[in-house]
C-alpha positions as CSV (number, residue, x, y, z in Angstrom):
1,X,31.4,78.3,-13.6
2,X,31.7,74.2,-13.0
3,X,34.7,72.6,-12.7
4,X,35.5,69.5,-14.8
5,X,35.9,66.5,-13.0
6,X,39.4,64.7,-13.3
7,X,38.9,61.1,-14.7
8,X,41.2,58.9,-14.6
9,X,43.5,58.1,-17.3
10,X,46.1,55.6,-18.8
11,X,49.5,57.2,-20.2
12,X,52.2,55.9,-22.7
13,X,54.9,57.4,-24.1
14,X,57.0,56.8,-26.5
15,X,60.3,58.1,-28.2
16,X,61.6,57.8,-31.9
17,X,63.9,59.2,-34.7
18,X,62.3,60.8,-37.5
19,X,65.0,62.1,-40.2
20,X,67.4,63.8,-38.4
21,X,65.3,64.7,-35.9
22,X,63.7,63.0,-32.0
23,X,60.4,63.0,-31.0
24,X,58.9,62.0,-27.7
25,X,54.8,61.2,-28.3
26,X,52.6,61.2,-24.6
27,X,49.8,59.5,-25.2
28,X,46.9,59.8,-22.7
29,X,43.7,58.0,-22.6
30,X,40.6,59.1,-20.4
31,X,38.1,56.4,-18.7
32,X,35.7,58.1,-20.8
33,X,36.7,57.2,-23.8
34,X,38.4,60.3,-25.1
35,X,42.7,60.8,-25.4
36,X,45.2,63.7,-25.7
37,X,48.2,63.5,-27.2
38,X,51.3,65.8,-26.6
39,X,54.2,65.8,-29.2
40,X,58.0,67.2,-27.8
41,X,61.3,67.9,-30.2
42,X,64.2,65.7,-27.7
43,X,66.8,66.1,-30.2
44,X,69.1,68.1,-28.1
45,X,68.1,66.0,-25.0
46,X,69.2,62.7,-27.4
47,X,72.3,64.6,-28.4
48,X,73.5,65.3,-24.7
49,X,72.8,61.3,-23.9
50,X,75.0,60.5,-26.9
51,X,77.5,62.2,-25.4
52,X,77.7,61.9,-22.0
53,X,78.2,58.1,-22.9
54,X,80.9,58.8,-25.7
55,X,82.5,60.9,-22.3
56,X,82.5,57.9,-19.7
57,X,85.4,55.9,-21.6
58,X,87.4,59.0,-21.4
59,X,86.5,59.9,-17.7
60,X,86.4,56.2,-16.9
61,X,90.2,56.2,-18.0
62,X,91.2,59.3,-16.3
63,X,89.9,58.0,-13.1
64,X,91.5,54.8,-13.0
65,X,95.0,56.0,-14.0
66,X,94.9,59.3,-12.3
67,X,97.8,59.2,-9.2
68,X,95.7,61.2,-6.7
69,X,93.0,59.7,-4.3
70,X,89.2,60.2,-5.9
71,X,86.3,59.9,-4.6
72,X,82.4,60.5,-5.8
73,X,79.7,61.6,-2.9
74,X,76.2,62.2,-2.9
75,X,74.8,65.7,-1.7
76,X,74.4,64.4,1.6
77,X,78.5,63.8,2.0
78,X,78.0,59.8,1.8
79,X,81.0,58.3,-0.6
80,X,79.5,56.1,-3.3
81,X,83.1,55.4,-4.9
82,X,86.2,55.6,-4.3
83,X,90.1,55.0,-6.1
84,X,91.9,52.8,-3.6
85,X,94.2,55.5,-3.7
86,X,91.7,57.6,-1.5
87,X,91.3,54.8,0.4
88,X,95.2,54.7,1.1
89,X,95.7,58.3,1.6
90,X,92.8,58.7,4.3
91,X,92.9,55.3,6.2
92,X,95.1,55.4,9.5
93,X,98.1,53.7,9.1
94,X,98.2,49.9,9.7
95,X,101.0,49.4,12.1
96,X,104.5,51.6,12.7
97,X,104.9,54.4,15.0
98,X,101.9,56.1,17.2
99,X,104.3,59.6,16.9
């Protein structure tokens, strides 16, 4: 049995509401002239976006108020933000005793 050669091909995609409902259309386009075209439900992947933004006000406000020292790091350990209460609470002191 032959193998099919891979052509190359152009892609789009595209995302829209439809009733209640979210569709995500890929659209691809072979160099010789033919095209597929996938069709996906994202409606729960639309409904977690929605709120995950309604949640940042909320977090956004915790984390400013909040009277501890917070920081955010990245897998590797590297801080990407920081309160400037964490940046209080671990800095050396400036000054006073060396006890």
């Amino acid at each position: 049995m032959e193998r099919a050669a891979l052509l190359p091909i152009e892609h789009g995609r595209t995302a829209r509401q439809v009733g209640s409902r979210w569709l995500q259309s890929d659209r691809y386009t072979t160099s010789a002239g033919g095209w597929v075209a996938l069709y996906a439900d994202i409606t729960a992947v639309k409904h977690a976006e929605q709120a995950l933004r309604a949640s940042e006000p909320r977090l956004q406000t915790i984390f400013e108020n909040a009277p501890m020292g917070i920081f955010l790091a990245d897998p590797q350990g590297e801080v990407s933000f920081h309160k400037l209460v964490y940046q209080q609470i671990t800095s050396p002191a400036q000054g006073g005793d060396n006890d």
